[in-house]
C-alpha positions as CSV (number, residue, x, y, z in Angstrom):
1,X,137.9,99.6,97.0
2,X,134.6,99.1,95.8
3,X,131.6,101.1,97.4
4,X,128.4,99.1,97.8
5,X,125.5,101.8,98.5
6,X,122.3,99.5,99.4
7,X,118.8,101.7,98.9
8,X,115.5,101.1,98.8
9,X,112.6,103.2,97.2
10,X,110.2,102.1,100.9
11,X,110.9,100.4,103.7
12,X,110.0,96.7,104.5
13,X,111.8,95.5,101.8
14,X,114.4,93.4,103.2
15,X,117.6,96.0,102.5
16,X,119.1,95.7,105.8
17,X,119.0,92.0,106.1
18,X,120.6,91.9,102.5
19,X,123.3,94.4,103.5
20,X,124.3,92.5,106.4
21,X,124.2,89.3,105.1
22,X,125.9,90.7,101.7
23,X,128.6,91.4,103.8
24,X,129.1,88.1,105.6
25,X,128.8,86.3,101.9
26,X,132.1,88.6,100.8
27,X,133.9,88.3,103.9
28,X,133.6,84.3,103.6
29,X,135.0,84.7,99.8
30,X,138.7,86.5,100.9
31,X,137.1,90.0,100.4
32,X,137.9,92.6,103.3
33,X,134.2,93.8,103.7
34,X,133.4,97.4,106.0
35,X,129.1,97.4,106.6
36,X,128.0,101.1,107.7
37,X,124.7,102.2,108.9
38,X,123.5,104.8,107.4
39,X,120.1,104.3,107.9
40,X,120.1,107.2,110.4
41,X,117.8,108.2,112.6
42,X,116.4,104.6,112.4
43,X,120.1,102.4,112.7
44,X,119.1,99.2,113.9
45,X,122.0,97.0,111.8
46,X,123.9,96.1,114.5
47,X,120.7,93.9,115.8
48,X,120.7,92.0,112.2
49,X,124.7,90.9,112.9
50,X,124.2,90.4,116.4
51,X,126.5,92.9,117.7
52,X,125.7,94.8,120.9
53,X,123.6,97.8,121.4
54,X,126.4,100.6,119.9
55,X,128.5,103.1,122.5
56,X,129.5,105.2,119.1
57,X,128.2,105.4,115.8
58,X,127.8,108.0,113.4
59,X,126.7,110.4,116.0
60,X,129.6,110.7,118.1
61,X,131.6,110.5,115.2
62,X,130.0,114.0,113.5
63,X,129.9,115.1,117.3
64,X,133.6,115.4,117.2
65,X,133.5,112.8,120.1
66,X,135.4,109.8,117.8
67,X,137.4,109.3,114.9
68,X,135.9,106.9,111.6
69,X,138.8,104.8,112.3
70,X,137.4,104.7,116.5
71,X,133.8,103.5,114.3
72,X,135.3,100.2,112.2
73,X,134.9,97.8,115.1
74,X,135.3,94.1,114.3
75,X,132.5,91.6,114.4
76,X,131.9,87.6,114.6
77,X,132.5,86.8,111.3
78,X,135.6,86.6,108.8
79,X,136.9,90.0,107.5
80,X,133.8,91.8,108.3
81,X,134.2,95.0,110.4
82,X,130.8,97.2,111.4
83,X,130.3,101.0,111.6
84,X,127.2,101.7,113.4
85,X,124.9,104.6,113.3
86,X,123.2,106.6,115.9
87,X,119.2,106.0,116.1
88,X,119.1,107.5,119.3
89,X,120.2,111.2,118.3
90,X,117.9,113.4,117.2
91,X,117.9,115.2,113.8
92,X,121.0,113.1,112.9
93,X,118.6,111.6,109.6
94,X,119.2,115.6,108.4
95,X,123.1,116.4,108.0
96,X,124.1,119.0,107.2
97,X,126.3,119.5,103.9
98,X,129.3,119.5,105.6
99,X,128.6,116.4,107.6
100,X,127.7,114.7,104.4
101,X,130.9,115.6,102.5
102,X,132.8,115.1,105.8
103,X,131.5,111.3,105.3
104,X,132.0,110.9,102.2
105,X,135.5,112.3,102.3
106,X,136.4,109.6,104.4
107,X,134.3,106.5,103.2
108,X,136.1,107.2,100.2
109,X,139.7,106.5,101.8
110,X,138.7,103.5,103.9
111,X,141.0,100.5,103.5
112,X,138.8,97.8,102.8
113,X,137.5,96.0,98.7
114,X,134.4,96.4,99.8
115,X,132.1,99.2,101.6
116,X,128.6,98.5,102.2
117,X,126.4,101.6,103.0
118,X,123.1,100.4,104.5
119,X,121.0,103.6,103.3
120,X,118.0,104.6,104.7
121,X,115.0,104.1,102.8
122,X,113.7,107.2,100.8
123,X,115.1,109.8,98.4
124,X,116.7,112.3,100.8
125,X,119.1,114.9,99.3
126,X,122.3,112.7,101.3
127,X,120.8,109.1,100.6
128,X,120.9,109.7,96.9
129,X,124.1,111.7,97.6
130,X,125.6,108.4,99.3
131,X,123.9,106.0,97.0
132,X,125.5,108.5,93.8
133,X,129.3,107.4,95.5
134,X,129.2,105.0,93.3
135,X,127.8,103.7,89.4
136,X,127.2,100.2,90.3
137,X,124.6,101.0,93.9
138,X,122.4,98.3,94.3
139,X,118.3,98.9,94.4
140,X,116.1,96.5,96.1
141,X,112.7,96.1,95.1
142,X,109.9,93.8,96.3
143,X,107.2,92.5,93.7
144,X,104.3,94.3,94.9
145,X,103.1,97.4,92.8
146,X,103.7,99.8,95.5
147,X,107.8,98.6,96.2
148,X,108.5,98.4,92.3
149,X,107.2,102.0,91.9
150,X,109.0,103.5,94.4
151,X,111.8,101.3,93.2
152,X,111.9,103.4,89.7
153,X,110.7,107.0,91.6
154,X,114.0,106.3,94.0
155,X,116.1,106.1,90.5
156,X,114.6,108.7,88.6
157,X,115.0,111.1,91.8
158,X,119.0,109.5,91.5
159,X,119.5,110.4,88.0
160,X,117.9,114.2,88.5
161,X,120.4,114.6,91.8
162,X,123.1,112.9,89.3
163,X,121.8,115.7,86.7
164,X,122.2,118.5,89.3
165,X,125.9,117.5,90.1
166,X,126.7,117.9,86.6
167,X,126.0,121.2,86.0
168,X,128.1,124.2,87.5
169,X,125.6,126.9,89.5
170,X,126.2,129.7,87.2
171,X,125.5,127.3,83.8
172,X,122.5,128.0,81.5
173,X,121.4,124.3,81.9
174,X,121.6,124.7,86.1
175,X,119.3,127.6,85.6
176,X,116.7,126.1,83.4
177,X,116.9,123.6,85.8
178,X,116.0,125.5,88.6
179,X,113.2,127.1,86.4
180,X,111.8,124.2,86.1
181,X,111.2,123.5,89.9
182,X,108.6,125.8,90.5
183,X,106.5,124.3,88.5
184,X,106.5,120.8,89.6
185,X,103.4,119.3,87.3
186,X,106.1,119.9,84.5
187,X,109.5,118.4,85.9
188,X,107.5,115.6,86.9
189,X,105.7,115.0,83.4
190,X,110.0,115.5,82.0
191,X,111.7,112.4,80.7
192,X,115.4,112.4,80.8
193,X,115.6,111.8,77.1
194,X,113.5,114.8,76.2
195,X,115.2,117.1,78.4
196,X,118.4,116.2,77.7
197,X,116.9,117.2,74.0
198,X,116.2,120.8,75.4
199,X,119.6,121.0,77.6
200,X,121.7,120.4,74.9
201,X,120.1,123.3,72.6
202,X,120.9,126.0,75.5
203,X,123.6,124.3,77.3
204,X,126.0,121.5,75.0
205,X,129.0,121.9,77.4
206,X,126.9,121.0,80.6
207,X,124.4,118.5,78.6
208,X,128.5,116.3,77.4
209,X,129.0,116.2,81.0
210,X,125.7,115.0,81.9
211,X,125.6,112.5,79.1
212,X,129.0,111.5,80.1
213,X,128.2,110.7,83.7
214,X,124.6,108.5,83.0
215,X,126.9,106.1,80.5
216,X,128.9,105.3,83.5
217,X,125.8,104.9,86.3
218,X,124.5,101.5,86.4
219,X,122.3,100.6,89.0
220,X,122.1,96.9,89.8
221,X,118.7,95.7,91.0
222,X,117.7,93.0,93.7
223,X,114.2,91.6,93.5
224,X,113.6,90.4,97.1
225,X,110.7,88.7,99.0
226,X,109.3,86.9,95.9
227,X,106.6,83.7,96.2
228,X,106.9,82.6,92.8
229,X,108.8,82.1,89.7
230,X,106.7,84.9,88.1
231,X,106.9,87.4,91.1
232,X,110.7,87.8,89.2
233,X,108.7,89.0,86.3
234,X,108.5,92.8,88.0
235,X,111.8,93.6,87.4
236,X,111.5,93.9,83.9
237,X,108.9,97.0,84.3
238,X,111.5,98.8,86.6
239,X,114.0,98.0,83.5
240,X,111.5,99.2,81.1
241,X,110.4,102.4,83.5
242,X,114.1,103.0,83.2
243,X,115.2,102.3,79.6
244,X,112.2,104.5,78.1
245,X,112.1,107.6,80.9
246,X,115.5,108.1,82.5
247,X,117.1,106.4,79.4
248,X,118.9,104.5,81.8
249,X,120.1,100.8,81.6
250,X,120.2,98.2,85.2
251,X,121.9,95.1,85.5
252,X,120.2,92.4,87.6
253,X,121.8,90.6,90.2
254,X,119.0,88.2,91.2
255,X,116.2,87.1,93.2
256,X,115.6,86.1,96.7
257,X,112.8,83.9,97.5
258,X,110.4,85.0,101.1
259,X,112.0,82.6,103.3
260,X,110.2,81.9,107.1
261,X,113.8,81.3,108.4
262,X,114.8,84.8,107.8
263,X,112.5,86.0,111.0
264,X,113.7,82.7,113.2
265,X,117.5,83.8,112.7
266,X,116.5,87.5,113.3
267,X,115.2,86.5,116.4
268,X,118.4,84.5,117.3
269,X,120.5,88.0,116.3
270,X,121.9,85.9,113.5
271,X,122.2,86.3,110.1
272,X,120.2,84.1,107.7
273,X,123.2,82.9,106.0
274,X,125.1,82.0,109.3
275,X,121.7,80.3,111.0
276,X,120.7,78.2,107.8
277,X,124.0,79.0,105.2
278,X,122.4,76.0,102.9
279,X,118.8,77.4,102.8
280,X,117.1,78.8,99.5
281,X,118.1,82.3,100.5
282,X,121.1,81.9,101.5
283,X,122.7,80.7,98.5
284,X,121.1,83.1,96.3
285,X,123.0,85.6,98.3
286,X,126.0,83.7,97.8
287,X,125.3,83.4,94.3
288,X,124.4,87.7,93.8
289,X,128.1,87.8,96.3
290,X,129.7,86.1,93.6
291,X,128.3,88.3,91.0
292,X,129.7,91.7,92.9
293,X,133.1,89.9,92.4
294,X,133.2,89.0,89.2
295,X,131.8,92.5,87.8
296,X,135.3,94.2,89.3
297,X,136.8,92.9,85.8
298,X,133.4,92.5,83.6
299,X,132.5,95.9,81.5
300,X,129.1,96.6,81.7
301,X,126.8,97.1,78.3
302,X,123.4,96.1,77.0
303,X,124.0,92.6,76.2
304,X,125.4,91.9,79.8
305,X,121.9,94.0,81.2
306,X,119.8,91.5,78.8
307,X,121.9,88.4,79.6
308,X,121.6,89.2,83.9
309,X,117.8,89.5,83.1
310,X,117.5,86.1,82.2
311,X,120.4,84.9,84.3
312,X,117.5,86.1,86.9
313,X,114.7,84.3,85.5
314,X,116.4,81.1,85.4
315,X,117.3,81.3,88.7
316,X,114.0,82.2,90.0
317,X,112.8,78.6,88.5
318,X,115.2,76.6,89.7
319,X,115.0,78.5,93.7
320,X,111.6,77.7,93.6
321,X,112.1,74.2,92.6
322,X,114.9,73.4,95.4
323,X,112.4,75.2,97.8
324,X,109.3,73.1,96.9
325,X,111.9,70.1,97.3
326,X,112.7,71.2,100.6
327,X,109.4,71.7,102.0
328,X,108.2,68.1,100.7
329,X,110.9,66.9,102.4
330,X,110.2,68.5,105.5
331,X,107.1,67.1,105.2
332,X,107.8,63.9,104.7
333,X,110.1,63.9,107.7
334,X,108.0,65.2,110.2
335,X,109.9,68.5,110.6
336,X,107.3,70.4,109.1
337,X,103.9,69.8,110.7
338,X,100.7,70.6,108.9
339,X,99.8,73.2,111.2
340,X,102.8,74.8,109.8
341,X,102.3,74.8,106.6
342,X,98.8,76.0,107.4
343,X,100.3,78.8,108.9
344,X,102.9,79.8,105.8
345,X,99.7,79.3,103.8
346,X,97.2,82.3,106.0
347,X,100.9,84.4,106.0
348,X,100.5,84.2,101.9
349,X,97.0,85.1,101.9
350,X,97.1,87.9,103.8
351,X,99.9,88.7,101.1
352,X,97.5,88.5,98.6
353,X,94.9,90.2,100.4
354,X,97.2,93.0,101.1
355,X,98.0,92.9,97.2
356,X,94.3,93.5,96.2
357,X,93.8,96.2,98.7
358,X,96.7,98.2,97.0
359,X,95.2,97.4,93.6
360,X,92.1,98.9,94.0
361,X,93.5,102.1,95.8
362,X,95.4,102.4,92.4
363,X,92.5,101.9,90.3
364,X,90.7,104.1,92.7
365,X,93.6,107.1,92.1
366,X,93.3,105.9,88.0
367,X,89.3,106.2,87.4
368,X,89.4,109.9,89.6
369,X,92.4,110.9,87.7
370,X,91.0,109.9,84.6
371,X,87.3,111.8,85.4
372,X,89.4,114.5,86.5
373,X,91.0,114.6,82.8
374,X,87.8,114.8,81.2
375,X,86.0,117.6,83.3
376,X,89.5,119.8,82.0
């Protein structure tokens, strides 16, 4: 069984509408798919696959009230079963350790080839836990500056947790570790590289485990909600982010173009790729579904992260070609008014407008912390 963990660095970023439709794509290809929501304390899935409003979820289950096997219910569509989570419980976004390895324990023995954990957005102790079950979790970003930063923090917070699990309490390298957290300025200003450097001088044992461990972990990122061909163009600072300060390495499994048909199947408590299965979208869903089974017998390495790059880039082109096509022809046909179009044309500018308002609150946080720098 593969274990699909689905994170996000912020929310509004489209990760629950990919899990859930992610799910439907491999159900449709043979694959026996389980979709769990973890997003807890905030599980809405079941609305985004049109199932009813949940009797048990996670909840009930850490309650004692239900078994996991009383959560797998079945759903509408072809060998995809649902767990749902509990929104309504309170403090159920905290577990406790044993709740988390209670999980885990028995995520890790479900009989299914595939498990997709919707996680909740964030970098929460159990969500990078969760999203740590397996080396292949998949990261979706958005192109705007604030979603492809919190893209790379929710990473380098992954490969520190990662870092932590590799090194026994009692170890020199835990405990110049944990010397290292009270003064946060520093672990923050550490690259992985050059503390590995430092690890391995006082700690070689720990640092070969560690080193071990981050030449299996691959991330996979999704670029999601992009406008234009060069809106794909962002994931290669995330990549870069990556390479240079966690020296870490992530495979791309695509883009997926902002589609107004998203929200209409929403609203019809359907997924996008059972409302409009030949849309823009949809297919590139198909498309990254087809790359999830295909990488069960492909070993990852650099020239496969280069080669998914531009895999990526070319298929951000030709999207946005079929997608212009399609809205000419909805023009010409009359199923696309003007007014319409006029409508998808205000929703991008307030995009862009939203865009420039982030930009200068960054330049705003750059020129203070530069003044700042000069008055030390």
């Amino acid at each position: 069984m593969q274990i699909i963990p689905v994170a996000s660095g912020k929310g509004g970023v489209g990760k629950s509408l990919l899990s859930a439709n992610l799910a439907i794509a491999l159900g449709r290809a043979g694959k026996k798919v389980i979709l769990a929501d973890l997003d807890l304390g905030a599980s809405n899935l079941h609305l985004v696959i049109g199932q009813q409003s949940p009797k048990i979820g996670i909840g009930t289950y850490l309650a004692g009230k239900s078994t996991l096997e009383d959560l797998i219910t079945p759903t509408d569509y072809k060998n995809v079963s649902f767990i749902a989570g509990d929104s309504e419980i309170p403090g159920l976004s905290a577990l406790k350790i044993s709740q988390k390895n209670q999980l885990i324990k028995h995520f890790q023995n479900c009989e299914a080839d595939f498990l997709i954990l919707d996680l909740g957005a964030g970098t929460h102790l159990s969500i990078l836990d969760f999203f740590l079950l397996s080396p292949q979790g998949i990261i979706v970003s958005a192109p705007t500056v604030t979603a492809t930063l919190n893209g790379y923090l929710f990473l380098k917070n992954a490969v520190f947790r990662l870092m932590y699990n590799s090194f026994k309490r009692n170890s020199a390298a835990y405990k110049y570790l944990e010397q290292l957290k009270t003064d946060t300025n520093t672990l923050q200003k550490l690259y992985i590289p050059k503390l590995l450097e430092a690890i391995k001088r006082i700690d070689p044992v720990s640092a070969a485990t560690f080193e071990h461990r981050i030449t299996q972990f691959h991330p996979r990122l999704i670029m999601n909600m992009i406008d234009d061909p060069k809106d794909a163009e962002k994931a290669y600072r995330i990549r870069r982010s990556c390479q240079e300060y966690l020296g870490l390495d992530l495979e791309h499994l695509g883009v997926l173009y902002k589609d107004p048909m998203q929200d209409v199947a929403l609203a019809s408590r359907l997924p996008v790729t059972v409302y409009k299965p030949q849309s823009v979208l949809s297919q590139a869903i198909y498309r990254i579904a087809e790359k999830i089974i295909q990488s069960e017998t492909i070993q990852f390495d650099t020239e496969l992260a280069d080669d998914s790059f531009a895999a990526a880039d070319t298929e951000a082109e030709q999207d946005y070609s079929t997608k212009m096509t399609y809205v000419e022809d909805l023009l010409g046909s009359g199923a696309l008014t003007t007014a319409e179009l006029a409508d998808t044309i205000r929703a991008q500018q307030y995009d862009i407008t939203q865009l420039k308002n982030e930009n200068m609150l960054l330049r705003t946080k750059l020129l203070k912390a530069i003044q700042q720098g000069y008055r030390v």
